[in-house]
Structures are given as C-alpha cells and as structure tokens.
N, CA, C and O atoms as a Tripos MOL2 file, in Angstrom:
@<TRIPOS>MOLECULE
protein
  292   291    73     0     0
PROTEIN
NO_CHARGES

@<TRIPOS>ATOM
      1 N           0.8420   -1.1720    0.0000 N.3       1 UNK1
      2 CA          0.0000    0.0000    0.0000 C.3       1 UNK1
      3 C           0.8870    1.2350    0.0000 C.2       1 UNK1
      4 O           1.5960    1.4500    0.9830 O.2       1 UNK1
      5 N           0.8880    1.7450   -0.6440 N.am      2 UNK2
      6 CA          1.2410    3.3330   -1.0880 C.3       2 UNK2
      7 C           0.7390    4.0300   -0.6450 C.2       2 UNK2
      8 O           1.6110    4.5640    0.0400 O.2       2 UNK2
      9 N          -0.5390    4.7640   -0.3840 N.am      3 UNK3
     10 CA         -1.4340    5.4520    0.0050 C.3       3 UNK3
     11 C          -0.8670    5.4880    1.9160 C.2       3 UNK3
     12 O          -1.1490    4.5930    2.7130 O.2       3 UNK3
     13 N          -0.1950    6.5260    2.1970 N.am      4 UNK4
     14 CA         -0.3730    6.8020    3.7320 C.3       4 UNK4
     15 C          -1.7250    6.7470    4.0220 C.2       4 UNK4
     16 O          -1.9240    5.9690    4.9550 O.2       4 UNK4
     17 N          -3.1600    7.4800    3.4150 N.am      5 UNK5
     18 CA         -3.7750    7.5720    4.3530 C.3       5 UNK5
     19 C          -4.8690    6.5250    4.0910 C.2       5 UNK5
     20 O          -6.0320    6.9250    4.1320 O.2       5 UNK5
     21 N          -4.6740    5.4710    3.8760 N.am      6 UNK6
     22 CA         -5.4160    4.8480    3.3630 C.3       6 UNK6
     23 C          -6.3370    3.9770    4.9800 C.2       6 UNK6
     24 O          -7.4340    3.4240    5.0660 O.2       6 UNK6
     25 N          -5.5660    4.1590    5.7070 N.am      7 UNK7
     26 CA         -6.8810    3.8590    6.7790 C.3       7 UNK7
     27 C          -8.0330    4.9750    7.0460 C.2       7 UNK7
     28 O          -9.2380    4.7410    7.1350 O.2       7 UNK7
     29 N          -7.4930    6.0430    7.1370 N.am      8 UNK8
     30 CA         -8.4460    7.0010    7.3670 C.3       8 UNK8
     31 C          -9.6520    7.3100    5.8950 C.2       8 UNK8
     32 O         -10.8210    7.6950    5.8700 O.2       8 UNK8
     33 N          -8.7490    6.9510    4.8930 N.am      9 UNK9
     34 CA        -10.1610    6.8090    4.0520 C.3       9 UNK9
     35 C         -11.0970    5.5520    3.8950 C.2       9 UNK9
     36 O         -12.2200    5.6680    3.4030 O.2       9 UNK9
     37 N         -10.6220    4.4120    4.3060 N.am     10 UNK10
     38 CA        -11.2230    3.1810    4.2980 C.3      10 UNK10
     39 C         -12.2350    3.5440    6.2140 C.2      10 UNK10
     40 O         -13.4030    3.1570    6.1980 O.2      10 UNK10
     41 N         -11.9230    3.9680    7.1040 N.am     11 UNK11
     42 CA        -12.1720    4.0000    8.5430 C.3      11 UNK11
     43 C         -12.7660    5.3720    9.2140 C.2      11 UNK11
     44 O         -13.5410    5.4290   10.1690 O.2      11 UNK11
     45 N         -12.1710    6.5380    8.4220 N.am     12 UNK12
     46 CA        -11.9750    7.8100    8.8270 C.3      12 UNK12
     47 C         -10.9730    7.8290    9.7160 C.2      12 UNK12
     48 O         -10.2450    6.8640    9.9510 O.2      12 UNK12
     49 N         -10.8880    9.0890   10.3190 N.am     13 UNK13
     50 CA        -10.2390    9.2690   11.3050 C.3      13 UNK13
     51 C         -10.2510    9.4710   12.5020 C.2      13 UNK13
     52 O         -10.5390   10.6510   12.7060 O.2      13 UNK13
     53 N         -10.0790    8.9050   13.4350 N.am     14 UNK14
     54 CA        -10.5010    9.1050   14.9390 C.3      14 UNK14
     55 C         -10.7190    9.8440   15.6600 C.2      14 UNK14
     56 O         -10.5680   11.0110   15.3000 O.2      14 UNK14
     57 N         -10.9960    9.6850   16.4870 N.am     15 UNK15
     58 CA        -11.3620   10.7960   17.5940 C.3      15 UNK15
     59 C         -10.8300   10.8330   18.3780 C.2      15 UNK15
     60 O         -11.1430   10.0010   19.2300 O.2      15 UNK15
     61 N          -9.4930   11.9010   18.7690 N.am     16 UNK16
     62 CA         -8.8810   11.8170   20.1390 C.3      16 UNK16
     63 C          -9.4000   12.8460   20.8700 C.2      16 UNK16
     64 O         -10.0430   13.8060   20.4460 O.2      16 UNK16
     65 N          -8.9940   12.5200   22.3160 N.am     17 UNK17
     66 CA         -9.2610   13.7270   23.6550 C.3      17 UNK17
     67 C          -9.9090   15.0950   23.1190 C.2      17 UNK17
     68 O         -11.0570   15.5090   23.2850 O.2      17 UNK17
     69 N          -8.3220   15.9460   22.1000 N.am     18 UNK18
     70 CA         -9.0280   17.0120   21.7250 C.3      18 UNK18
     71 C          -9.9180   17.4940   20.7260 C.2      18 UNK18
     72 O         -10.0880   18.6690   20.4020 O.2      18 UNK18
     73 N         -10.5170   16.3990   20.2290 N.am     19 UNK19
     74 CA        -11.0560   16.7970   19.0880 C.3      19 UNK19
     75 C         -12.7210   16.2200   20.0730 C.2      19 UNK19
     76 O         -13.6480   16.6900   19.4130 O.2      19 UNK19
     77 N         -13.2030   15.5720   21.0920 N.am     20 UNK20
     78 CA        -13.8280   15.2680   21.5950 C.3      20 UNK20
     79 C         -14.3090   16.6100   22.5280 C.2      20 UNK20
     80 O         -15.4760   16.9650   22.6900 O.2      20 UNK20
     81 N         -13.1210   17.2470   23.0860 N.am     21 UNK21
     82 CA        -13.2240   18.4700   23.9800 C.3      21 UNK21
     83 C         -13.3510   19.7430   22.8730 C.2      21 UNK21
     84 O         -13.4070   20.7430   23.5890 O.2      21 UNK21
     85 N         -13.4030   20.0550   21.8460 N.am     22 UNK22
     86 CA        -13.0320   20.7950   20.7640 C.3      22 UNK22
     87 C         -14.5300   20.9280   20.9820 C.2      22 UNK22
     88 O         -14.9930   21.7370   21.7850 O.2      22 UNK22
     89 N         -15.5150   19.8490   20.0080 N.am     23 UNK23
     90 CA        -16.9100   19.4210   19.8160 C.3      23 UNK23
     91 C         -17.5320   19.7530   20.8590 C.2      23 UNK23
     92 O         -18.6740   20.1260   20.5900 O.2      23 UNK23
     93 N         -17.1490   19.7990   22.5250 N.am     24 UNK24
     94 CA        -18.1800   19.7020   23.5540 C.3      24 UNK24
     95 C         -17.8940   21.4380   23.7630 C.2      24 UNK24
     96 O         -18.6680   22.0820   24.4710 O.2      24 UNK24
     97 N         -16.8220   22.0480   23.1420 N.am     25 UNK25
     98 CA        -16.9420   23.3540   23.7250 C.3      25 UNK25
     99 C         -18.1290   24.0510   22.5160 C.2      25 UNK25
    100 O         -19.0520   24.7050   23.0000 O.2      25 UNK25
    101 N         -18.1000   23.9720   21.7560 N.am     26 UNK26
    102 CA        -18.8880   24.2270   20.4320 C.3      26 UNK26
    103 C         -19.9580   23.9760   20.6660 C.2      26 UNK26
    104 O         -20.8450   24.6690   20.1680 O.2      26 UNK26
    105 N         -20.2970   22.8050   21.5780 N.am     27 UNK27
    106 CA        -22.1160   23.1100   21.7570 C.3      27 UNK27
    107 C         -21.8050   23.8060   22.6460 C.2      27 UNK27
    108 O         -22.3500   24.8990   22.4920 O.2      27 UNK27
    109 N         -21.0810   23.7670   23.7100 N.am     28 UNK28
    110 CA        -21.8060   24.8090   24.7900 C.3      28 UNK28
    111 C         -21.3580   26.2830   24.6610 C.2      28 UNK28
    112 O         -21.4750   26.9020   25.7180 O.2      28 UNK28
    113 N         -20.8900   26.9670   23.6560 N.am     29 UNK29
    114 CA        -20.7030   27.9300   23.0310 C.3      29 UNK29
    115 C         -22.1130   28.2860   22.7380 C.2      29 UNK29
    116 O         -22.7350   29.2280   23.2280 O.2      29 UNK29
    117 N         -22.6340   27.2170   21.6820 N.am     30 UNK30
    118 CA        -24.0640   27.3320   20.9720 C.3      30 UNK30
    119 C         -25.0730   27.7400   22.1970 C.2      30 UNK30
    120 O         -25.8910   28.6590   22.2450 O.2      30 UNK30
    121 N         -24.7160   26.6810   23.2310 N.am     31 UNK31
    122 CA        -26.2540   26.6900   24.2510 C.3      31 UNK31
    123 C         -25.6040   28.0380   25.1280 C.2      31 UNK31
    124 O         -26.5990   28.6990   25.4260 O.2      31 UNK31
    125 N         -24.4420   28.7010   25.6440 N.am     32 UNK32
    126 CA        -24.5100   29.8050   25.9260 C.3      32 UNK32
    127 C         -24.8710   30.8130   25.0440 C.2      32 UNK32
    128 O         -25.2280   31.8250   25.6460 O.2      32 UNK32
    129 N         -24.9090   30.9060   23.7780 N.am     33 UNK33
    130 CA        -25.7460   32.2500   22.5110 C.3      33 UNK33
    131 C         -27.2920   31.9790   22.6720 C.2      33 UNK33
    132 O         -28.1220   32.8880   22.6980 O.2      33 UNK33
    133 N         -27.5530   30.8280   22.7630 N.am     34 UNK34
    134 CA        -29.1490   30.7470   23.3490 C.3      34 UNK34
    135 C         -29.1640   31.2330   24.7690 C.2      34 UNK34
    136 O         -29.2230   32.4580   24.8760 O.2      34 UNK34
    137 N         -29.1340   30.7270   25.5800 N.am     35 UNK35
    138 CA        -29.0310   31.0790   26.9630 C.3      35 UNK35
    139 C         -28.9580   32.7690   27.0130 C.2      35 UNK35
    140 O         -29.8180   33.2840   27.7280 O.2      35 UNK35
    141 N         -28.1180   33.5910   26.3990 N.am     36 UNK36
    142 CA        -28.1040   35.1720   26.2880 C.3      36 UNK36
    143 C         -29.1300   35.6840   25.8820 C.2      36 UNK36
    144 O         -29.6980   36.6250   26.4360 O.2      36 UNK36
    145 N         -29.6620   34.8660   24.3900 N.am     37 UNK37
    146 CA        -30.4130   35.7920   23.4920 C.3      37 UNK37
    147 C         -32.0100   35.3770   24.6250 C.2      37 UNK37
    148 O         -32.9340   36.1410   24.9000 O.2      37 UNK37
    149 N         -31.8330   34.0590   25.0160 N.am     38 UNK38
    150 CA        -33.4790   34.4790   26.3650 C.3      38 UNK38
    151 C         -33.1090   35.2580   27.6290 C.2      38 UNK38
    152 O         -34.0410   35.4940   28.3980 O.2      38 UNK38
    153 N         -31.9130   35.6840   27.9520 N.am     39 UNK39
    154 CA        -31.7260   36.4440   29.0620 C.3      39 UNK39
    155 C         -32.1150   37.9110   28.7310 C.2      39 UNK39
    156 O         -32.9250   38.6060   29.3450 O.2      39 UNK39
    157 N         -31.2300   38.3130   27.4180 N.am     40 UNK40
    158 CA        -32.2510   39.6350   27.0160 C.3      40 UNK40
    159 C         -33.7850   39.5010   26.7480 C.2      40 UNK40
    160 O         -34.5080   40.4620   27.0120 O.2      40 UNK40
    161 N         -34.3120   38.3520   26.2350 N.am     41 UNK41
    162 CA        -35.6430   38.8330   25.8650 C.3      41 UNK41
    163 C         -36.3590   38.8790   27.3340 C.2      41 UNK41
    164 O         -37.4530   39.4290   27.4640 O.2      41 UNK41
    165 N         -35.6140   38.2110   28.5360 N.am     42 UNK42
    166 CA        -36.3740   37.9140   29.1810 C.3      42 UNK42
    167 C         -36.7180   39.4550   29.9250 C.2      42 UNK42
    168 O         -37.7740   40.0400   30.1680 O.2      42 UNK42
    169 N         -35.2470   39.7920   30.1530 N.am     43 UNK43
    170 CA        -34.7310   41.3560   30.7180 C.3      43 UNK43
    171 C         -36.1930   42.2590   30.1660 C.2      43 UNK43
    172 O         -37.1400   42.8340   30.7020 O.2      43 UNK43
    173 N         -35.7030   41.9730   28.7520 N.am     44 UNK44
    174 CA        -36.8760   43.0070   27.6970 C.3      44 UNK44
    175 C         -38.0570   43.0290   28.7350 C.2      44 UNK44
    176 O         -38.2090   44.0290   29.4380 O.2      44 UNK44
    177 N         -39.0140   41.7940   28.8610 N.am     45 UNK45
    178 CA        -40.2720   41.8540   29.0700 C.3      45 UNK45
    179 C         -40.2660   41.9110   30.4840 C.2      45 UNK45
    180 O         -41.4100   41.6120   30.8280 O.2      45 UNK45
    181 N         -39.5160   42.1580   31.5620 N.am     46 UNK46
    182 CA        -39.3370   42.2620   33.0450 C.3      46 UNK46
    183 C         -39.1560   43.7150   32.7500 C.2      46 UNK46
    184 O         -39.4120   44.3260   33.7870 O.2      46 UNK46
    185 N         -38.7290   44.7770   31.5040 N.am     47 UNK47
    186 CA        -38.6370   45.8490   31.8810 C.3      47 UNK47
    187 C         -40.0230   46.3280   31.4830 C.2      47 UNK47
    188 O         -40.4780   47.2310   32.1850 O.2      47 UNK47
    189 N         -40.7580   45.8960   30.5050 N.am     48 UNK48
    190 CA        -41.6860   46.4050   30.1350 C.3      48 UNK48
    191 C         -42.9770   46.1080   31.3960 C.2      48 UNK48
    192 O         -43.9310   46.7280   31.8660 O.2      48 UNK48
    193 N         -42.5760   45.2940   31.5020 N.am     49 UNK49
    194 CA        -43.7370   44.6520   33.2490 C.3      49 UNK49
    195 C         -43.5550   45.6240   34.0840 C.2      49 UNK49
    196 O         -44.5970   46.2260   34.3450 O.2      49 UNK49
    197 N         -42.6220   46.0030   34.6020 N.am     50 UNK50
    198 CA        -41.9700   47.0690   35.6990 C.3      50 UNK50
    199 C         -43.0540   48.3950   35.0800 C.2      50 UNK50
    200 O         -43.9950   48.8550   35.7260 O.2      50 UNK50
    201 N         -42.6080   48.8710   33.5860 N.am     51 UNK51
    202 CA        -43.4690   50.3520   33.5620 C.3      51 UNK51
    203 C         -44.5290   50.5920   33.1390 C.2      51 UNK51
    204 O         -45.1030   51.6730   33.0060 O.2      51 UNK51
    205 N         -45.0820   48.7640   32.7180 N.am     52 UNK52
    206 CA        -46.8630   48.9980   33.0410 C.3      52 UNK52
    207 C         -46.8340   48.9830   34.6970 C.2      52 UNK52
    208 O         -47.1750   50.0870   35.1200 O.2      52 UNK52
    209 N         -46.5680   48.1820   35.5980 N.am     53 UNK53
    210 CA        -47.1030   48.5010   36.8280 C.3      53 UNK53
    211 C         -46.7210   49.7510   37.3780 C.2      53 UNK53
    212 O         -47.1380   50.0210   38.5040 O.2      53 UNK53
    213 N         -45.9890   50.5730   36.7690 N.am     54 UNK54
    214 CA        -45.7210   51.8990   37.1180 C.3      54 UNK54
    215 C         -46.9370   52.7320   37.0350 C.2      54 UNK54
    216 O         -47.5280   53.3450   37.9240 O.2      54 UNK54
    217 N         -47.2550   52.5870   35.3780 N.am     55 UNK55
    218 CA        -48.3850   53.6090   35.0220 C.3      55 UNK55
    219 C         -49.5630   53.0320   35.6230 C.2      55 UNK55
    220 O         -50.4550   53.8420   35.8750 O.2      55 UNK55
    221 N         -49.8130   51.6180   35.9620 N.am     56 UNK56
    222 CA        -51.1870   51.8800   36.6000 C.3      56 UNK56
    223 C         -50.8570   52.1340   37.8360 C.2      56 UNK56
    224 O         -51.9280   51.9740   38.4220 O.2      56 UNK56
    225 N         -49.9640   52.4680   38.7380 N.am     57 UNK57
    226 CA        -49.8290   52.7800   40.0040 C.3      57 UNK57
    227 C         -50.2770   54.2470   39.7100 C.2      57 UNK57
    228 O         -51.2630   54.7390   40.2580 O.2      57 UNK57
    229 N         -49.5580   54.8620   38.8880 N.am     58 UNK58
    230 CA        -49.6580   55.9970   38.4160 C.3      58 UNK58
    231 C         -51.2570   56.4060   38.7780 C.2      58 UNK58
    232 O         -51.5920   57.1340   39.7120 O.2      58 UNK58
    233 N         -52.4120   55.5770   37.5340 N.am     59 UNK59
    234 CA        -53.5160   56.1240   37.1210 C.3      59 UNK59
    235 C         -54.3250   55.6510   38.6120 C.2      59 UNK59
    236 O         -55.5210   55.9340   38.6850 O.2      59 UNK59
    237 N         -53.6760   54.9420   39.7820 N.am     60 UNK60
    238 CA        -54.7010   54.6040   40.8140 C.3      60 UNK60
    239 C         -54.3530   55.4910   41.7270 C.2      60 UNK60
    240 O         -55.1310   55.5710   42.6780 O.2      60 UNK60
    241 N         -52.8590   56.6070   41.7460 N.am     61 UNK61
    242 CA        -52.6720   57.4280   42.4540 C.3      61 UNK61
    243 C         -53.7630   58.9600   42.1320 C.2      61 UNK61
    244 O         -54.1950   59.7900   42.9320 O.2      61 UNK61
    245 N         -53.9020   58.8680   40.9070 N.am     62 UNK62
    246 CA        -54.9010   59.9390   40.2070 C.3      62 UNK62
    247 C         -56.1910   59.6010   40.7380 C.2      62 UNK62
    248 O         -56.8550   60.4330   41.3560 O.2      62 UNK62
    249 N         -56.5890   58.4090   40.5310 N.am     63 UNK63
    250 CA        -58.3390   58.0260   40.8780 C.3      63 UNK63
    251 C         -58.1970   58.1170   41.9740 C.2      63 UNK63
    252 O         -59.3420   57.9960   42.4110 O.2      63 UNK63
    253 N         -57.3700   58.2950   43.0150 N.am     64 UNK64
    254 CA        -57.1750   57.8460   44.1740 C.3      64 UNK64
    255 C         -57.3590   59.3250   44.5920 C.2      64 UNK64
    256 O         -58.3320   59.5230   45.3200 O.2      64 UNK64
    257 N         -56.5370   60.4950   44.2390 N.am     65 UNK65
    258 CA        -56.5770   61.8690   44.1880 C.3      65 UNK65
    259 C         -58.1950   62.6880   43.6500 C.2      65 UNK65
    260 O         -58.7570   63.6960   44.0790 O.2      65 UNK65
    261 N         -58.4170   62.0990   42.9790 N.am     66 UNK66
    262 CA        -60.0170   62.2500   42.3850 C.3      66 UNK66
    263 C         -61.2870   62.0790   43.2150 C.2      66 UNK66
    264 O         -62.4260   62.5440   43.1770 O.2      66 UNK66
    265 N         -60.5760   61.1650   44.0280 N.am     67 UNK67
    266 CA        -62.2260   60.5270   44.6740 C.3      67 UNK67
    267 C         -62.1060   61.2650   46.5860 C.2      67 UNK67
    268 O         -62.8760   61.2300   47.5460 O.2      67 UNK67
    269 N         -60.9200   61.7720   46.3860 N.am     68 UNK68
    270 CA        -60.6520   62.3030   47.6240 C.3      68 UNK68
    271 C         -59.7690   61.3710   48.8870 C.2      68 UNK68
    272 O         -59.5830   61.5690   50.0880 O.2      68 UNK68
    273 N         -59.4790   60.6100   48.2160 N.am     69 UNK69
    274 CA        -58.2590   59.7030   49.3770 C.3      69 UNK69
    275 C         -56.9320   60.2520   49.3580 C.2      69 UNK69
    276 O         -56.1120   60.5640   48.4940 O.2      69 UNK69
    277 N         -57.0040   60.2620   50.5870 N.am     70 UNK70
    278 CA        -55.7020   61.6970   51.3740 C.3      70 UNK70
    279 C         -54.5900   60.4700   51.5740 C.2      70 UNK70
    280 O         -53.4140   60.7530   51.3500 O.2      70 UNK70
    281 N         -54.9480   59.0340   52.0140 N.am     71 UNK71
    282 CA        -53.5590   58.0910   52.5120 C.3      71 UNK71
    283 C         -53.3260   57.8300   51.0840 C.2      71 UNK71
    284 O         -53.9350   58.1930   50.0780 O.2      71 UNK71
    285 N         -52.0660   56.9540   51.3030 N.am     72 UNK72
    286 CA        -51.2260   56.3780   50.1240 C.3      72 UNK72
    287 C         -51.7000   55.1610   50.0200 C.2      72 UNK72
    288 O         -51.9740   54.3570   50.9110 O.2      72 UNK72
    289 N         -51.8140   55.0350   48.4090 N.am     73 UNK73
    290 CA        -52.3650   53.6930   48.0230 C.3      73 UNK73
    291 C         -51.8970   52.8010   46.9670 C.2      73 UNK73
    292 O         -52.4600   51.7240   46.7740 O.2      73 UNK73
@<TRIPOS>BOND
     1     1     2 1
     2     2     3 1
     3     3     4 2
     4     3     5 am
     5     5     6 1
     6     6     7 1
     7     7     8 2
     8     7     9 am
     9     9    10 1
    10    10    11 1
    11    11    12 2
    12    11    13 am
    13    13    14 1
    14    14    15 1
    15    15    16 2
    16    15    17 am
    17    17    18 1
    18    18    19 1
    19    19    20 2
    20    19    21 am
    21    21    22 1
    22    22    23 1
    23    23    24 2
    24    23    25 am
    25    25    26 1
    26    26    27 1
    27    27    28 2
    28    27    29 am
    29    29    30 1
    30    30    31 1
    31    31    32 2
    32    31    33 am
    33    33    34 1
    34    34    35 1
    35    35    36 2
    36    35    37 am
    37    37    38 1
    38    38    39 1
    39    39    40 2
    40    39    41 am
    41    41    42 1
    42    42    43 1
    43    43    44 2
    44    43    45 am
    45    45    46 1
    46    46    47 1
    47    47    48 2
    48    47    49 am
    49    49    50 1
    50    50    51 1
    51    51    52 2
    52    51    53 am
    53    53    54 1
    54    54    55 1
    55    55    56 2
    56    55    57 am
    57    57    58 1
    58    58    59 1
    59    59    60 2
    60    59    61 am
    61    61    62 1
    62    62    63 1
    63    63    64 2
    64    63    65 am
    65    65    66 1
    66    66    67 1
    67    67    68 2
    68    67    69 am
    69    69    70 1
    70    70    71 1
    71    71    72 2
    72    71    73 am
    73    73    74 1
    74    74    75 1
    75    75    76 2
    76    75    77 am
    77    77    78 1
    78    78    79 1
    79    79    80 2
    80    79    81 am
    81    81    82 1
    82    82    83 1
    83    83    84 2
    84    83    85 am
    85    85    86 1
    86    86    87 1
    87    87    88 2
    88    87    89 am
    89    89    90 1
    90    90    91 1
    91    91    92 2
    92    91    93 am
    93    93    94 1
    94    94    95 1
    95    95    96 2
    96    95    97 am
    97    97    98 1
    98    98    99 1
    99    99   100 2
   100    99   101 am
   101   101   102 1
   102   102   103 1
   103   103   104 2
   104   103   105 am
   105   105   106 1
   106   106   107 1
   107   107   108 2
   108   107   109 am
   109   109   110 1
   110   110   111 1
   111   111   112 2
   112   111   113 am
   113   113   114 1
   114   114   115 1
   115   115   116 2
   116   115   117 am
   117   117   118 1
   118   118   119 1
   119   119   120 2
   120   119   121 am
   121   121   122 1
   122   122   123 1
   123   123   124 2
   124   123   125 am
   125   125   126 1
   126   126   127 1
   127   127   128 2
   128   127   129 am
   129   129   130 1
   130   130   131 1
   131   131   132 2
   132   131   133 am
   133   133   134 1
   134   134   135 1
   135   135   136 2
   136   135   137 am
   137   137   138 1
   138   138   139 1
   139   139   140 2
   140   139   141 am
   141   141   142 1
   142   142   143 1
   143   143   144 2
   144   143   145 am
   145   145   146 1
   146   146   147 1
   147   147   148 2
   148   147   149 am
   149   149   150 1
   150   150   151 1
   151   151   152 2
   152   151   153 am
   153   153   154 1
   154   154   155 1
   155   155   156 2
   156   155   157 am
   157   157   158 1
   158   158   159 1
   159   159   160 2
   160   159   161 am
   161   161   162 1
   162   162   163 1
   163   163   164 2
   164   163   165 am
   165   165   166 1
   166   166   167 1
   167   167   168 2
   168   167   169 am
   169   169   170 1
   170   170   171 1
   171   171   172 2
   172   171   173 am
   173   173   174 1
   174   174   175 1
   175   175   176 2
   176   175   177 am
   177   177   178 1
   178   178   179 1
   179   179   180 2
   180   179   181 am
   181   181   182 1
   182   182   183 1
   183   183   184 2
   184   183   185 am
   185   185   186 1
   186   186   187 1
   187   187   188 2
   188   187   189 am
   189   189   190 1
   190   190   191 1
   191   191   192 2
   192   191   193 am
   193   193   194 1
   194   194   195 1
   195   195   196 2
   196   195   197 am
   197   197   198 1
   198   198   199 1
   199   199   200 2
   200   199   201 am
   201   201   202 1
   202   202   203 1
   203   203   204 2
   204   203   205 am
   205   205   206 1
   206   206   207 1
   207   207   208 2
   208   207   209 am
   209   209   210 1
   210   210   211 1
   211   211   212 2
   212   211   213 am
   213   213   214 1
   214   214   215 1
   215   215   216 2
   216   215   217 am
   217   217   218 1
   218   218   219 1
   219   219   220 2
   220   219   221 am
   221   221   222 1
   222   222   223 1
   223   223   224 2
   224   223   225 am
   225   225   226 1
   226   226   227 1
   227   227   228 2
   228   227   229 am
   229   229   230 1
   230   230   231 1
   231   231   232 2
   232   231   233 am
   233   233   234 1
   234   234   235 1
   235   235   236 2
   236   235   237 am
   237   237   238 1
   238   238   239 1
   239   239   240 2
   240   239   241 am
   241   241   242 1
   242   242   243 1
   243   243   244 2
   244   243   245 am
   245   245   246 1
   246   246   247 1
   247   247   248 2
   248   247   249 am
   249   249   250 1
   250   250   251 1
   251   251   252 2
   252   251   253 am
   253   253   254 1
   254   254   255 1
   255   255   256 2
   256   255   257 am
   257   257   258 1
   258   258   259 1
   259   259   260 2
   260   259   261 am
   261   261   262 1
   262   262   263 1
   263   263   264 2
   264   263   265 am
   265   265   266 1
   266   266   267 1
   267   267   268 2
   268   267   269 am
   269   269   270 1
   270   270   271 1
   271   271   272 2
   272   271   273 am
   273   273   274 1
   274   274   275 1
   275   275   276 2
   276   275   277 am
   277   277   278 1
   278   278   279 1
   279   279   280 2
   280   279   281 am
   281   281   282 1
   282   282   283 1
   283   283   284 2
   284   283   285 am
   285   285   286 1
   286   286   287 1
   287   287   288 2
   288   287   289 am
   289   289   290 1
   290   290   291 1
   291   291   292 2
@<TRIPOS>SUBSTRUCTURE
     1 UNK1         2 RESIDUE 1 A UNK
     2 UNK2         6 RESIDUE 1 A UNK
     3 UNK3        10 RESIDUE 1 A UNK
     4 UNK4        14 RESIDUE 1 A UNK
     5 UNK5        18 RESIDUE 1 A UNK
     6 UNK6        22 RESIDUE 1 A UNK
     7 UNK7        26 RESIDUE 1 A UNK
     8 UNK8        30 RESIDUE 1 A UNK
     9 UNK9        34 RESIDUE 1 A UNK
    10 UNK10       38 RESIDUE 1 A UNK
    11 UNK11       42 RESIDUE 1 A UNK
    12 UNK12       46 RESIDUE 1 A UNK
    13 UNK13       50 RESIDUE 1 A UNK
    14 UNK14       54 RESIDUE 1 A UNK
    15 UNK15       58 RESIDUE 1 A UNK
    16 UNK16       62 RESIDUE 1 A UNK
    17 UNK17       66 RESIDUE 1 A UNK
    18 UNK18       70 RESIDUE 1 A UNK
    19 UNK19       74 RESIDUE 1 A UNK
    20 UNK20       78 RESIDUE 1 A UNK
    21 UNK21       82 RESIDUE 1 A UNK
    22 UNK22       86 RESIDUE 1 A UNK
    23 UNK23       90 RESIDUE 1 A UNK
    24 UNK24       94 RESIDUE 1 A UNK
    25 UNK25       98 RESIDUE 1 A UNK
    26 UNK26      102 RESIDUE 1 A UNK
    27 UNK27      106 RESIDUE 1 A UNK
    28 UNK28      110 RESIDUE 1 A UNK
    29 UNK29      114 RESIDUE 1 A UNK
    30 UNK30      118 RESIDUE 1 A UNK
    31 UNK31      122 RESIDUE 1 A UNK
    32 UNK32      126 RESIDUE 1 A UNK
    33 UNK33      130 RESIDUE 1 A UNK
    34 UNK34      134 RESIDUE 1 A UNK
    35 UNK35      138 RESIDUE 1 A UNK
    36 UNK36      142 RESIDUE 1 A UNK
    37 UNK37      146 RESIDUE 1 A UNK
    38 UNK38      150 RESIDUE 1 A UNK
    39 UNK39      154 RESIDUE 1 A UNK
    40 UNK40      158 RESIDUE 1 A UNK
    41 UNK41      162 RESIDUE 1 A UNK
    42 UNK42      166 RESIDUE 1 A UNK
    43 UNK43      170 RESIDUE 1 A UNK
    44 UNK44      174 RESIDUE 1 A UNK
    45 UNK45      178 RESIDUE 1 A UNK
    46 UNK46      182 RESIDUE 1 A UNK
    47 UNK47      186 RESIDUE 1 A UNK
    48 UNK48      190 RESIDUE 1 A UNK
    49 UNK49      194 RESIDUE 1 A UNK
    50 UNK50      198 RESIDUE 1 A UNK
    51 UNK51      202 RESIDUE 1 A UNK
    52 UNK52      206 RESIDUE 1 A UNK
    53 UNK53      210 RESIDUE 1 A UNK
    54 UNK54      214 RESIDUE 1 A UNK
    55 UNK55      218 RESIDUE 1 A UNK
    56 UNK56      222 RESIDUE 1 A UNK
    57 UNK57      226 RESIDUE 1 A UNK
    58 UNK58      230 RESIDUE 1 A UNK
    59 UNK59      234 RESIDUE 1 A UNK
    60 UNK60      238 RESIDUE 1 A UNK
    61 UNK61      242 RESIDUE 1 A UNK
    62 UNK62      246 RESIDUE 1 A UNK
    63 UNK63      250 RESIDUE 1 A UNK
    64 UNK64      254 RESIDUE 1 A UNK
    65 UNK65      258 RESIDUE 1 A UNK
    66 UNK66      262 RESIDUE 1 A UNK
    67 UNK67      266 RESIDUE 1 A UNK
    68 UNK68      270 RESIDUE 1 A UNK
    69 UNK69      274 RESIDUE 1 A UNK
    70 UNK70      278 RESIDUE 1 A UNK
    71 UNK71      282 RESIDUE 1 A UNK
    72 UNK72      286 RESIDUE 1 A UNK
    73 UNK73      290 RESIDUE 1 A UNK
C-alpha cells in the first residue's frame, strides 16, 4: 500500500481527547448564545412589566386623588 492515508479513508479518522473536547466546547458555546439571546428577551419583558405597573400605580394614584383619598395607596 502506497497510500499513507489509506486507513483514514477506508475507517476515517478518529477521535482523540481534543477533538472530543473541541466538539463539547462548540455546543456549549451554541447553548450559551441561546441562553443570552433568552436572558435579554427575558430582561426586555421584566422591563416592560416594571413600567406597566408603574403607570397603573400611576392612574390609581390619580383616581385615588379624584375621589378624595388623602392616605397612600
């Protein structure tokens, strides 16, 4: 046989240590870019929650001012 690589084309080529640790960092590369992109969306909709309960605190401090209630509510 002539061909050096002739096992790896009849077999492929194996898999050592780093090419095993190479592959496992690459998904968890992947599942940390997921993991971010729901941490912002999540951020997103925890900020938008925060300044609706603002404004209706807001509009019950007004009705609240309207109807004549002097305590805090």
């Amino acid at each position: 046989m002539s061909d050096k690589n002739w096992f790896q084309k009849k077999w492929g080529t194996p898999k050592v240590p780093i090419d095993i640790l190479l592959d496992r960092v690459e998904q968890l590369e992947d599942r940390l870019m997921k993991l971010e992109e729901e941490n912002i969306e999540t951020s997103n909709v925890l900020y938008e929650l925060m300044e609706n309960i603002r404004a209706v605190d807001n509009r019950i401090d007004i009705i609240a001012e309207h109807c004549g209630v002097n305590q805090d509510v």
